[in-house]
Structure formats: C-alpha cells, structure tokens
C-alpha positions as CSV (number, residue, x, y, z in Angstrom):
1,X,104.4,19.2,-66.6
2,X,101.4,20.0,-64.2
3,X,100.5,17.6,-61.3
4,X,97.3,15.9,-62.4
5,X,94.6,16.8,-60.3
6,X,93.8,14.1,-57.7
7,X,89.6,13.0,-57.0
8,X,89.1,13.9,-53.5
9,X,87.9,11.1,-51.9
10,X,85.3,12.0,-49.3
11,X,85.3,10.7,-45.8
12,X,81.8,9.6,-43.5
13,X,82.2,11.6,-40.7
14,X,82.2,10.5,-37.5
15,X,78.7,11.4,-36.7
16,X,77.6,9.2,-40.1
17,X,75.9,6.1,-39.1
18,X,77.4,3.3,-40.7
19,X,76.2,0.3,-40.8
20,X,77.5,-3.0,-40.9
21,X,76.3,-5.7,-41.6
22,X,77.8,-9.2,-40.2
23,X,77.0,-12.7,-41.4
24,X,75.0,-14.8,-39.2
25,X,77.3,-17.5,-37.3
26,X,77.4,-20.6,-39.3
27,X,75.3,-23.8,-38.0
28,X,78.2,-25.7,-35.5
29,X,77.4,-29.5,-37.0
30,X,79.1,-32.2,-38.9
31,X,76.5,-33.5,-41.1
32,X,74.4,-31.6,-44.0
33,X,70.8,-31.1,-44.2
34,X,70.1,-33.9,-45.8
35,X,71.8,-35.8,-42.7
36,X,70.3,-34.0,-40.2
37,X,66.3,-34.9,-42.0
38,X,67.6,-39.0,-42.3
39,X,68.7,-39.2,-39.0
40,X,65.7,-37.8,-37.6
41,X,62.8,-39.8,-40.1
42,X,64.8,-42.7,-38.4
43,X,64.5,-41.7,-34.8
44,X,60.7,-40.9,-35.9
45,X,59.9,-44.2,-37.3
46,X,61.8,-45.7,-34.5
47,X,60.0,-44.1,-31.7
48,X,57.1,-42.3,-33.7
49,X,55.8,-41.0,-30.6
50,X,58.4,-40.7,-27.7
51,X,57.9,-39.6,-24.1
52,X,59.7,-38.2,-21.0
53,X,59.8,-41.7,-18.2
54,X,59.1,-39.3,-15.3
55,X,55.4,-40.7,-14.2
56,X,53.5,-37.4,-13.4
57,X,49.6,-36.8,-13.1
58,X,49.8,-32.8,-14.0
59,X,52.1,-29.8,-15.2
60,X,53.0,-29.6,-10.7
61,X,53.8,-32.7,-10.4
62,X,55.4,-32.4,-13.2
63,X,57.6,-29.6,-12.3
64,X,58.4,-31.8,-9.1
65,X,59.4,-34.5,-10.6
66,X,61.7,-33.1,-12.7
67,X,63.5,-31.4,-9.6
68,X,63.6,-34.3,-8.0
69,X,65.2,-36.4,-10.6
70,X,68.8,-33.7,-10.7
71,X,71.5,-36.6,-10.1
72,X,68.9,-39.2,-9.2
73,X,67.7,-41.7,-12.2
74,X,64.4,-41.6,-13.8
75,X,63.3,-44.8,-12.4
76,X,64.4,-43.9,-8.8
77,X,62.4,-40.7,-8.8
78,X,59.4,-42.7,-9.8
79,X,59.4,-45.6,-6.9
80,X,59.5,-42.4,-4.7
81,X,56.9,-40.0,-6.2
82,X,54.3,-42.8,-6.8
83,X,53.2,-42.6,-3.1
84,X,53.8,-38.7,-3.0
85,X,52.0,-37.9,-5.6
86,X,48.8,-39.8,-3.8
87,X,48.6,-37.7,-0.8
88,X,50.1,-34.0,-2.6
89,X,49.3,-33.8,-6.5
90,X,49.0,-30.1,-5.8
91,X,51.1,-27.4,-4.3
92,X,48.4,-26.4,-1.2
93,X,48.5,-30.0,-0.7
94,X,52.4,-30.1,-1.0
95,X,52.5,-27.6,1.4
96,X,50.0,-29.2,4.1
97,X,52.4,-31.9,4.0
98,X,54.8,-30.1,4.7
99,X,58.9,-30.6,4.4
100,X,59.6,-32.6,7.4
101,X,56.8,-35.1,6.1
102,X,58.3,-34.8,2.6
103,X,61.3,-35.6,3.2
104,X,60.0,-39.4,4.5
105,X,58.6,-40.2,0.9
106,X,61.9,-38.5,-0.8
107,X,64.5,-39.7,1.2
108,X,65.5,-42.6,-1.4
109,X,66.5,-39.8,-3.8
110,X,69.5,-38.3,-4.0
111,X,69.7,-35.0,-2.1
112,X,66.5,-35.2,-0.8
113,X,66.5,-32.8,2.2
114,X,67.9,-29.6,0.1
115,X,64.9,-30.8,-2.7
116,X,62.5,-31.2,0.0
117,X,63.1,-27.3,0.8
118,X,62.7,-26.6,-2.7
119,X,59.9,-28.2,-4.0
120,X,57.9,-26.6,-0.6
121,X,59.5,-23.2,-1.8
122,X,58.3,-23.3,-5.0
123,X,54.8,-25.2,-3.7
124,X,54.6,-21.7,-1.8
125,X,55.7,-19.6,-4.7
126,X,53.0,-21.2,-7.1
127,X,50.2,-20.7,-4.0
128,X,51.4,-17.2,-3.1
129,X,52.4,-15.4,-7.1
130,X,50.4,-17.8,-9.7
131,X,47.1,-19.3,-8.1
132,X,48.1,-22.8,-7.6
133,X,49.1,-23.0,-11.0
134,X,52.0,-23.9,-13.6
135,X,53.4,-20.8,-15.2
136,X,53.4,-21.3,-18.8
137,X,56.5,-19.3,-19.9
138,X,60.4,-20.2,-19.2
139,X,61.1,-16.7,-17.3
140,X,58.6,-17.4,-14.9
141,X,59.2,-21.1,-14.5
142,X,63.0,-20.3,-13.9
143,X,62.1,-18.1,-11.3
144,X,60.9,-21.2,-9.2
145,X,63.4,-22.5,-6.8
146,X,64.9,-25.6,-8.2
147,X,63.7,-25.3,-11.1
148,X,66.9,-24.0,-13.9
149,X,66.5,-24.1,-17.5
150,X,66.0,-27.4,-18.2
151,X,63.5,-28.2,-15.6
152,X,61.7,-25.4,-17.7
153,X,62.1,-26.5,-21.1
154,X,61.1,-30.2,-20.1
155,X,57.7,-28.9,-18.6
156,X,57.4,-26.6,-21.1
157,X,57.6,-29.1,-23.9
158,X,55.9,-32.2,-21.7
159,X,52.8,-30.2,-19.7
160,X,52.4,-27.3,-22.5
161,X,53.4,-28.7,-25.7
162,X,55.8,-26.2,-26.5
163,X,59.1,-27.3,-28.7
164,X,62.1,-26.7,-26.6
165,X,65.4,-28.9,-26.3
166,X,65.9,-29.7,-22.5
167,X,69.6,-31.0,-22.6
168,X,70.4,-33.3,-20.3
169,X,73.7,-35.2,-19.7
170,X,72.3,-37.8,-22.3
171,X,71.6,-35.2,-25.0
172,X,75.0,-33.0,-23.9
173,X,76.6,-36.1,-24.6
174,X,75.5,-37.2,-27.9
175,X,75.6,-33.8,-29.2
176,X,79.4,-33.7,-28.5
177,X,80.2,-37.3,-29.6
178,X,78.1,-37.7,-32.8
179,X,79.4,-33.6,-33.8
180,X,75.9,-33.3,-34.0
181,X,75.4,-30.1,-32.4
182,X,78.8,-29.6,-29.9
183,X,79.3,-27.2,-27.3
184,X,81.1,-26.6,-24.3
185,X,78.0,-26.0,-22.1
186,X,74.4,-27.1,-21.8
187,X,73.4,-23.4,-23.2
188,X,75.3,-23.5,-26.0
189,X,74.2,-27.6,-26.9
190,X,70.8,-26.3,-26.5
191,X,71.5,-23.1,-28.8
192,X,73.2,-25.2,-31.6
193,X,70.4,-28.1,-31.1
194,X,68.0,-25.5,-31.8
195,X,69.2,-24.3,-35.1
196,X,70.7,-27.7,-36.4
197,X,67.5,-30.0,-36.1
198,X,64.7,-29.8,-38.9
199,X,61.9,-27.2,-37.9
200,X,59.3,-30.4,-38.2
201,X,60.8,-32.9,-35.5
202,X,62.2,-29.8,-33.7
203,X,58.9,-31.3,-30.9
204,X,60.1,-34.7,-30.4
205,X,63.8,-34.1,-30.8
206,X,64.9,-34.1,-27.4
207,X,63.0,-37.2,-26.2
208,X,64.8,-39.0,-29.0
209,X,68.5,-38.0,-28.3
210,X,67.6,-38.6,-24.5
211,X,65.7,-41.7,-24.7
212,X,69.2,-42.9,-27.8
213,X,71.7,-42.3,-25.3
214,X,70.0,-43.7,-22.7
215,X,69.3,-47.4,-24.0
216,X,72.1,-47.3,-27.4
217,X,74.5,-44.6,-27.5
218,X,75.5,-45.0,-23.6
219,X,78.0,-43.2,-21.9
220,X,80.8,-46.5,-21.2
221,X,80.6,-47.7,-24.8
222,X,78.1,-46.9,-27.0
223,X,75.8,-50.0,-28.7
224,X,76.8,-49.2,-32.3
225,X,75.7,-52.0,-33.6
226,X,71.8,-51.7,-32.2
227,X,72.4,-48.1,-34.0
228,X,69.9,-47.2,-36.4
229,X,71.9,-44.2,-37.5
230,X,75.6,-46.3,-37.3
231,X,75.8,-45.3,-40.9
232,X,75.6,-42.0,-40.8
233,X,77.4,-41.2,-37.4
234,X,80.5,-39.1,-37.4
235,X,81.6,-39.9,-33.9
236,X,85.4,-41.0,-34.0
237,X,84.3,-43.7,-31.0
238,X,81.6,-45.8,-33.9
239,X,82.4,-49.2,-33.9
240,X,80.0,-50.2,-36.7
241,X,79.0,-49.0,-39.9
242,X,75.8,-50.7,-40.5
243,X,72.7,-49.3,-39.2
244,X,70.4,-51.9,-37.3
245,X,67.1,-52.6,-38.7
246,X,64.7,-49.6,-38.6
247,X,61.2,-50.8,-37.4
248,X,59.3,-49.4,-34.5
249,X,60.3,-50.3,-31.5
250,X,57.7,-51.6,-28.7
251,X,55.7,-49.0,-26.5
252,X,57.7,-47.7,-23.9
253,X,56.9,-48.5,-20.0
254,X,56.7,-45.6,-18.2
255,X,57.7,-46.5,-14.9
256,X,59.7,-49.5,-15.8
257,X,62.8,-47.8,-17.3
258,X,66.0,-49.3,-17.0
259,X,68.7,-46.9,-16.3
C-alpha cells in the first residue's frame, strides 16, 4: 500500500514579521473595582477636599518647600519657611539672599546645609533656563537639583493641578500594608497606584492615602478602629472590622499639623 501523501505544512520565514501579541500585566491589588470606588467615595466624603500641609505662597515656594521637607516633618518645614518665605518668595530674591544667609532660617531642618546648596542651585537654574518661573512638566522639574520625582509630582498636582500620585513614605506604606497597590519601590507604588485607583478621584488620591496614614493608619500601629475603611481592609495587621462613622471631618489647619 502507497504512503499517503503528507500536507506540507509551510513555515514563516525568518524574514516574516510576526507579531505577537502579549496581554497587558494584570492590575497588582487585593480588592475589586467595586472596592477600589467604596474606599475612595469614603476617603471623599471624609475629606471632600484635601490638601498638601506644606504652607506655600506660589508654585517656587512651593518647589522649596517640598525639598526642604526630605526627612524633616511637615510641620517642621513650616516654622522654618514662614520667615523665609517673607524676605525670598522668589528665586532672584532666593538668590540675593544668598546660601550663607539661608542657611540661618533653615538650620532647624534636617540637612539644611546640603538643601541650602540646592534650593540656591535650583533658584539659579529657574533664573538662568526658565525666566524665574516654575516649569510645568515633570522632565523639566526633575532636572532641578533637589527636586526627584516626587517633589515633581507634588508640585505638579498642588501648583498646576495636574493628577499625579507623589508617594511618600506614608502612601508607600499603605499601599504595601492595605495590598492596595504593593510594590517594592516608590516607582513601582506610584505605577500600580496609577492604574488601581478610579480615573475620577485619581486628583485627590494621594492627599488622601497621605493625609490616612499620617493621622489613622500610622506606621507603629495603625488606629483601626478610627478607620473608615476597617471593613474593607485586607491588611493582615487590621485590628477591627467595623468602619468608624463616615461624616466629614473638620477643615484641616494648615500649619498646625501634628506629625
């Protein structure tokens, strides 16, 4: 009996160009949609309009006191800047004050004398490539010395009103503990944060996870029961299942903070 005929079965050549399509990585979070909206309604109802505590008088002072406040609290930065900011709200009049001077009104801070070289850096850096102004994009604000990524995305979101997630050790924190959004590194929080949180709070997001760990979900033990999301937390460290009462919360004091 004859050998049936095998169908050749053609192969692409190398040259062909194939190609593939992969799936997009999945969403790195513990909770579903419908989690993700209910936790932030309550963070919105909570705090319907939260702000940064960093007391600022424009988008330079702005970028200053946020490279001041690197390992230095909030509040601290504040009782120092609030006579700085009298005499240089601007980065010609930064620089006519020059770093030795600088230094005197900074020196409460934390690392004050390599952020006194900075901030007159990047004072000359504004004066010298952008007019005495703010840049307005995260490549050029990164470019400033001091300033890293999240120095940029805070101005960014605070001065310009773009939505960006500045992760600080608060909001690297909570997005590990809660599952939310973990990640080894401040990138890759701010990558998954990015994706996992609804499109429509996306604005206010990272004032709330800052502003939750910093007065409930703190770093020694975290205040489940003043939670408003206890209910829905994942976080193997929850001590409480009952969320506290959700009603707005009085306006906050800029200034005032208590770190």
């Amino acid at each position: 009996m004859a050998n049936p005929k095998l169908k050749s079965v053609s192969k692409p050549s190398q040259n062909s160009n194939v190609i593939v399509r992969r799936k997009p990585a999945a969403v790195k979070t513990a909770y579903s949609l419908a989690e993700r909206e209910e936790i932030f309604r309550r963070f919105s109802i909570q705090r319907p309009e939260p702000r940064g505590e960093l007391e600022h008088t424009n988008p330079f002072t702005l970028v200053v006191a946020v490279a001041l406040s690197a390992q230095a609290t909030d509040a601290g930065v504040n009782k120092a800047t609030r006579a700085l900011f009298k005499v240089a709200d601007t980065p010609q009049k930064m620089l006519d004050l020059g770093e030795e001077r600088l230094r005197g009104y900074i020196r409460t801070i934390g690392l004050y004398r390599n952020k006194a070289k900075n901030v007159i850096a990047l004072s000359q850096m504004l004066v010298d490539e952008f007019a005495g102004k703010v840049p307005e994009t995260r490549e050029e604000l990164v470019r400033l010395p001091g300033v890293g990524r999240k120095t940029a995305n805070v101005v960014l979101s605070m001065a310009f009103g773009q939505a960006t997630m500045a992760v600080d050790t608060h909001i690297f924190r909570i997005a590990n503990r809660i599952k939310l959004a973990p990640g080894k590194t401040p990138d890759e929080v701010e990558e998954h944060l990015m994706k996992v949180v609804p499109k429509h709070y996306l604005y206010h997001a990272h004032h709330w996870l800052i502003l939750h760990g910093r007065y409930t979900c703190k770093a020694r033990r975290p205040e489940c029961e003043r939670c408003v999301i206890a209910d829905i937390c994942k976080s193997p460290e929850k001590s409480c299942d009952v969320p506290a009462p959700l009603v707005e919360l009085p306006p906050q004091v800029i200034g005032e903070a208590v770190e």
